[in-house]
C-alpha positions as CSV (number, residue, x, y, z in Angstrom):
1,X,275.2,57.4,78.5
2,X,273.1,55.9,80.7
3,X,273.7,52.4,79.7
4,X,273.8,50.8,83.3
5,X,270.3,51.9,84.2
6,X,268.5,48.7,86.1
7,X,265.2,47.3,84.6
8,X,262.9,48.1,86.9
9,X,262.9,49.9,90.3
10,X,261.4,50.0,93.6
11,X,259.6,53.3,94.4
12,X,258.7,53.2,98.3
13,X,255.9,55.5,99.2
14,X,256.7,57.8,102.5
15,X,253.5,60.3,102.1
16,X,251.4,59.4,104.8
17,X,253.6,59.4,107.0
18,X,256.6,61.8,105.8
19,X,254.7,64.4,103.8
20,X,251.6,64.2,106.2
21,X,253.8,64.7,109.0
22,X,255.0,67.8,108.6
23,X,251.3,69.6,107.4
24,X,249.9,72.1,109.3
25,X,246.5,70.4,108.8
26,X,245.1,66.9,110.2
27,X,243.8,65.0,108.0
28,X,241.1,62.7,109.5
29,X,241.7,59.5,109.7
30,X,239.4,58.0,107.0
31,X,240.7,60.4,104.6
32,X,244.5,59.3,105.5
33,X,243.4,55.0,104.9
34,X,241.5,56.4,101.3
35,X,245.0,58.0,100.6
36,X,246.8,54.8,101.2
37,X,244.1,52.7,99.3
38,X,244.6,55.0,96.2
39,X,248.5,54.7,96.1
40,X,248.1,50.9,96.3
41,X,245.3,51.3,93.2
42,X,248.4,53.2,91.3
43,X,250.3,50.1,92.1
44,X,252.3,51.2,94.5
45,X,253.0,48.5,97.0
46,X,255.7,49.4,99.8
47,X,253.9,52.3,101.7
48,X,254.8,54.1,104.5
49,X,251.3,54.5,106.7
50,X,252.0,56.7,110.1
51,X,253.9,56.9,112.6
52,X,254.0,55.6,116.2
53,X,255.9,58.7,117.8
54,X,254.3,60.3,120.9
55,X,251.6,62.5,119.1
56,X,252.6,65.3,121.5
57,X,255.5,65.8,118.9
58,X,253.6,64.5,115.4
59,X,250.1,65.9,116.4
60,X,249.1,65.5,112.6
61,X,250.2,61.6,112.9
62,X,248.1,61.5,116.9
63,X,245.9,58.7,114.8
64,X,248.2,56.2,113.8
65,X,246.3,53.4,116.2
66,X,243.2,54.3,113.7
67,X,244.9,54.6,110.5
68,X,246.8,51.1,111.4
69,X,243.7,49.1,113.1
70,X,241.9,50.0,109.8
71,X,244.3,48.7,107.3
72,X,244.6,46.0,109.6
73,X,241.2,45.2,109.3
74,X,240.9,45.7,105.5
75,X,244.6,44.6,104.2
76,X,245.6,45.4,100.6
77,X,246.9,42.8,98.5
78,X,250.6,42.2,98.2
79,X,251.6,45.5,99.7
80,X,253.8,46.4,102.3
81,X,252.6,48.6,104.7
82,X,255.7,50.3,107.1
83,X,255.6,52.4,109.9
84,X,258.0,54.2,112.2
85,X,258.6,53.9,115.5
86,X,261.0,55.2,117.9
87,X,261.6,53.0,120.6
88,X,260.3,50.0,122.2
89,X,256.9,52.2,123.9
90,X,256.3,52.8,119.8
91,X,257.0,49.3,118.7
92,X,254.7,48.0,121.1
93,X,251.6,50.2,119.7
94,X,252.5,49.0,115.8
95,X,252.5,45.0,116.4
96,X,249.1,46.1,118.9
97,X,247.4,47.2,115.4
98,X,248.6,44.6,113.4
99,X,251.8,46.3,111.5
100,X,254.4,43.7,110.3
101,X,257.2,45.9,108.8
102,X,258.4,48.8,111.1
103,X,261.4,51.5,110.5
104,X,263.8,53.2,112.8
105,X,265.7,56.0,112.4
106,X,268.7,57.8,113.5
107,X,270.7,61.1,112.2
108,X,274.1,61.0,110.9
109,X,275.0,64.0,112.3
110,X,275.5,64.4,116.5
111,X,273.2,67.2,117.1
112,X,270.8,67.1,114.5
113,X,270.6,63.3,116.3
114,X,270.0,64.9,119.3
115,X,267.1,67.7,118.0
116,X,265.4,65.0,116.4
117,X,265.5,62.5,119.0
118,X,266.9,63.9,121.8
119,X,270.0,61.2,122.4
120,X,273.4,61.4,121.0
121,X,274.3,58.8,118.5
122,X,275.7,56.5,120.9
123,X,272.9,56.5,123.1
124,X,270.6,55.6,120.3
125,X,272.0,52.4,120.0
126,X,271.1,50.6,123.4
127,X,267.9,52.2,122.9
128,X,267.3,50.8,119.2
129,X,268.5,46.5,121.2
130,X,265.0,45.7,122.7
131,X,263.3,47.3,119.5
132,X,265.6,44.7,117.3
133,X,265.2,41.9,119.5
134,X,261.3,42.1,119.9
135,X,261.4,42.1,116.2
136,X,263.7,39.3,115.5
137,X,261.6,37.1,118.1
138,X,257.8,38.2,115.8
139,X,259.3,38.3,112.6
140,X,258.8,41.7,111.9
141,X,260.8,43.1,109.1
142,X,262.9,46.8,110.3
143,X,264.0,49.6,107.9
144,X,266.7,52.3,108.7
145,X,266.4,55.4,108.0
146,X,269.7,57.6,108.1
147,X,269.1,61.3,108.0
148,X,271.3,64.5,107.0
149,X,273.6,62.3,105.0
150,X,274.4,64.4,102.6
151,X,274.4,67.7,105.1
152,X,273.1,68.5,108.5
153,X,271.3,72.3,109.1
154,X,273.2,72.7,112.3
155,X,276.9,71.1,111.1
156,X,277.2,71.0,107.9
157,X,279.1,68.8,105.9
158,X,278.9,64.9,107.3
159,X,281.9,63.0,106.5
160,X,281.1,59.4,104.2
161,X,283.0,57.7,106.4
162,X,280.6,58.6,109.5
163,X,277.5,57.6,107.4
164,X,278.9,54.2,105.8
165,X,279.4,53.1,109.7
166,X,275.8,53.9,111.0
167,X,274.8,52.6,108.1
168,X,276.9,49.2,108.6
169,X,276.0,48.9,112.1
170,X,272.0,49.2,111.4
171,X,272.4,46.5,108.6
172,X,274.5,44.6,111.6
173,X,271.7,44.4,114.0
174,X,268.7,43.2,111.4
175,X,267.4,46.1,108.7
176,X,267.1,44.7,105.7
177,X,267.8,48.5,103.9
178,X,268.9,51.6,105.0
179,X,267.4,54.1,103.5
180,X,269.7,57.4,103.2
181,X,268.2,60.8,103.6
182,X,268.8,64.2,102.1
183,X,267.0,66.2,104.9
184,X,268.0,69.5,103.9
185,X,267.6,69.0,100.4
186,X,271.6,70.4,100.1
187,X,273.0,67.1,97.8
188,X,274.2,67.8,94.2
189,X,275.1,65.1,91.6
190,X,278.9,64.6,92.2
191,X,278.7,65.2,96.2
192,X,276.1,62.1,95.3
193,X,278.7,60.0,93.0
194,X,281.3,60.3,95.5
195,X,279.1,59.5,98.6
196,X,277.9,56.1,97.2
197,X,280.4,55.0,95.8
198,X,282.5,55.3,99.2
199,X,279.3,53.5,100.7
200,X,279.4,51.4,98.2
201,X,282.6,49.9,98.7
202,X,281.6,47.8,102.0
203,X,278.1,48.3,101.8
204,X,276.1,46.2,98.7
205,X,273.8,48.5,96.3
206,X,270.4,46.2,97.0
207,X,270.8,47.1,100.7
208,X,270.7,50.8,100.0
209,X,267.5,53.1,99.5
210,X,268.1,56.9,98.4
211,X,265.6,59.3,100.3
212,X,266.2,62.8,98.2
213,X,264.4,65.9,99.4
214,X,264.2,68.5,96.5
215,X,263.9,71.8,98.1
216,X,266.8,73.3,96.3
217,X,265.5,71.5,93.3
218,X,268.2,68.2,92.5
219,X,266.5,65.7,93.7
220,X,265.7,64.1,90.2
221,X,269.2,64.7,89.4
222,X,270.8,62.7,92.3
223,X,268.0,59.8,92.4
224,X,269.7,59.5,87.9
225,X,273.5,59.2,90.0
226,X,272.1,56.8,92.3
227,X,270.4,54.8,89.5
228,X,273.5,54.9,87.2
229,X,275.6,53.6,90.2
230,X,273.4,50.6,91.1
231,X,270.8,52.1,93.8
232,X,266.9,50.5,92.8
233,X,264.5,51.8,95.5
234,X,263.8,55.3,96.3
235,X,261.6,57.1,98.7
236,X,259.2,59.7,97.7
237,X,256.2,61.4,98.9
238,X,252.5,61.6,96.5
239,X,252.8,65.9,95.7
240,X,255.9,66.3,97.2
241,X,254.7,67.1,100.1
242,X,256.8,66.9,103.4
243,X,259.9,67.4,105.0
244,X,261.4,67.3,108.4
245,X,259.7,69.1,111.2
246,X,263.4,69.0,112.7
247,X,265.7,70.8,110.0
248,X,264.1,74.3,109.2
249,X,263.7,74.8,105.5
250,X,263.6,71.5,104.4
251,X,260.2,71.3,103.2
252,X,259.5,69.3,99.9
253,X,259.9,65.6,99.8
254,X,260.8,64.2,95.9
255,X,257.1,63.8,94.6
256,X,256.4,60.3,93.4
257,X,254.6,61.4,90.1
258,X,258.1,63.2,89.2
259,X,260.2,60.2,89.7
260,X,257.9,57.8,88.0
261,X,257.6,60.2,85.5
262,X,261.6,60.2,84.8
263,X,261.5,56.4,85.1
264,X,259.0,55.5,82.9
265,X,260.5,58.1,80.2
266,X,263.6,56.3,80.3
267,X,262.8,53.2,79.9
268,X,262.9,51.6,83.6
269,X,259.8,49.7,85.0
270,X,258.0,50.8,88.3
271,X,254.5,48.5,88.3
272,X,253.1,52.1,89.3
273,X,250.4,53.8,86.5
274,X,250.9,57.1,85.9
275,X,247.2,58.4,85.7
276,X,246.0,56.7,88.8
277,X,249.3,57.7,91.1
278,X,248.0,61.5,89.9
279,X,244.3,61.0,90.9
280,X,245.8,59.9,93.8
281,X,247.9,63.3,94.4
282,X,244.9,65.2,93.5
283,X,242.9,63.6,96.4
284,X,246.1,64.4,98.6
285,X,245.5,68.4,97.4
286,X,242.0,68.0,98.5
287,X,242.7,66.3,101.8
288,X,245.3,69.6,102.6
289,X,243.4,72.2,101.0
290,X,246.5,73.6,98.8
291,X,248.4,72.8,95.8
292,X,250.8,70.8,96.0
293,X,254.5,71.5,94.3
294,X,255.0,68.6,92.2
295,X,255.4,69.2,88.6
296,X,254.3,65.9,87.0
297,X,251.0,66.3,89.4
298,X,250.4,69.8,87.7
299,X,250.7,69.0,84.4
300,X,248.9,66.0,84.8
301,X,246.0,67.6,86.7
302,X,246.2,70.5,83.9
303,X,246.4,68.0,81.1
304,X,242.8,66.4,82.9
C-alpha cells in the first residue's frame, strides 16, 4: 500500500485570495501582504495573492491593486505569486501592478458557469482569446481553474467526459495546469479514482492540480487517491478558510497545515516547515477575528 507515492509535492497556496474571498471581514491591506510574507517564510512558494474581479462582486478582494503594487515593490525570493482575473478589463489591472503569473477559471457545469460568471460555457471561450493572446505576447504564465468537477450545487453529477474536454481545451490555448476543483466539497475516494483516471487517459498527471474543498470532511482522503494515481500539486488554503461565494454551503477550503501534515507523515517532501506555516495560520485567526477549522492549526496552536 501506498508504494507509488511521488517524492515530493507541490502544495500551491490559494488563501489570500480563495479563503479571503469568501470572509465576511476585510482584512486591510498591509495585513493581507504580512499574510503572504509569512506563507513564503514557511516556504511556501506558489501563492495565490488576490484577485482582479470587479470588487463590486469580491468586496473583501476591492484592494488587489494595493496588495499586488506592494509585493511588486518588495518581491519574495523564488516564489510565484498568481492572481485571477476574469477577462481582459482584469488582466489588464494584474500586468499594471507588476503580476507575472495570472489564472482563469471556468465551471464545468452550464449553470453553475453561468452564476459564477454570468456566460454559458461556450461563451467563455471567445471571452478567455484576448486574455490568452495578451499573455502569450508578455510572457505571462496562465493557470486554469475548473470548478464543480466532481458535482455542481445546482446539477449534480458532471459527467468526466465533460470535464476532461474543458480541461483539454484550456491546456490547448496556453495554461500550463488545470487545476480541478471540488466546489461543493461532494467528492469521495473512488468517485476520485474513477474521475482521474478517465482524465488521465488523454490528459498527463504533471498537467493536473487537485483543488479539494473539505466541507463534508474527504478532502485528505481524495488529495491520498490523487497522490497514489500520479497528481503532485494541490491547492489549499492557510486555516481552511474559504470556499465559493457561488455554491451555497461550500465553505472550507483543504487547510494547508492538514495536508502538509499528511505529507510530511508519510514520507513525501513539501520544502514547507511545519511550525512556521502554523504561526502563519495563527496570524490568519487574528487577521479574521475567529478560529479557524483546521485541525493541524489547532493542535499545533494548542501544542504552543
Amino acid at each position: 500500500m501506498f508504494e507509488r507515492l511521488p517524492a515530493r509535492v507541490r502544495v500551491y497556496e490559494v488563501g489570500p485570495r480563495d479563503g479571503l474571498q469568501n470572509e465576511a471581514v476585510f482584512v486591510p491591506t498591509e495585513d493581507k501582504v504580512r499574510l503572504i510574507g509569512n506563507l513564503h517564510a514557511a516556504g511556501l512558494r506558489d501563492i495565490e495573492i488576490t484577485s482582479f474581479v470587479n470588487p463590486r462582486w469580491i468586496p473583501p478582494l476591492a484592494d488587489a491593486e494595493h496588495v499586488a503594487a506592494a509585493l511588486r515593490d518588495t518581491p519574495l525570493a523564488d516564489c510565484r505569486l498568481t492572481a485571477l482575473v476574469p477577462n481582459e478589463r482584469g488582466l489588464e489591472r494584474a500586468l499594471e501592478n507588476g503580476v507575472r503569473e495570472v489564472a482563469v477559471f471556468m465551471s464545468a457545469s452550464e449553470t453553475h458557469n453561468q452564476r459564477n460568471i454570468n456566460k454559458s460555457i461556450a461563451d467563455t471561450w471567445p471571452a478567455f482569446a484576448p486574455v490568452f493572446a495578451r499573455c502569450a505576447a508578455e510572457g505571462v504564465r496562465v493557470r486554469g481553474y475548473v470548478s464543480a468537477v466532481w458535482g455542481c450545487p445546482y446539477e449534480g453529477e458532471v459527467a468526466a467526459s465533460q470535464v476532461a474536454e474543458i480541461a483539454q481545451r484550456l491546456l490547448d490555448l496556453g495554461v500550463y495546469e488545470v487545476s480541478l476543483g471540488d466546489t461543493i466539497g461532494i467528492g469521495t475516494p473512488r468517485q476520485t479514482a474513477r474521475l482521474l483516471e478517465a482524465l488521465l487517459e488523454r490528459i498527463p498527471a504533471n498537467a493536473l492540480a487537485m483543488h479539494m474543498h473539505d466541507t463534508r470532511g474527504t478532502a485528505l482522503a481524495n488529495c491520498l487517491v490523487g497522490l497514489e494515481l500520479g497528481i503532485t500539486t494541490f491547492d489549499a488554503s492557510i486555516g481552511g478558510m474559504g470556499g465559493c461565494p457561488y455554491a451555497a454551503g461550500a465553505s472550507g477550503n483543504l487547510a494547508t497545515e492538514d495536508l502538509v501534515f499528511m505529507l510530511h507523515g508519510m514520507g513525501v517532501e513539501t520544502g514547507i516547515d511545519l511550525g512556521h506555516l502554523a504561526r502563519a495560520g495563527a496570524f490568519a485567526q487574528a487577521c479574521l477575528g475567529r478560529e479557524l477549522p483546521g485541525r493541524a492549526l489547532k493542535a499545533l496552536c494548542a501544542a504552543g
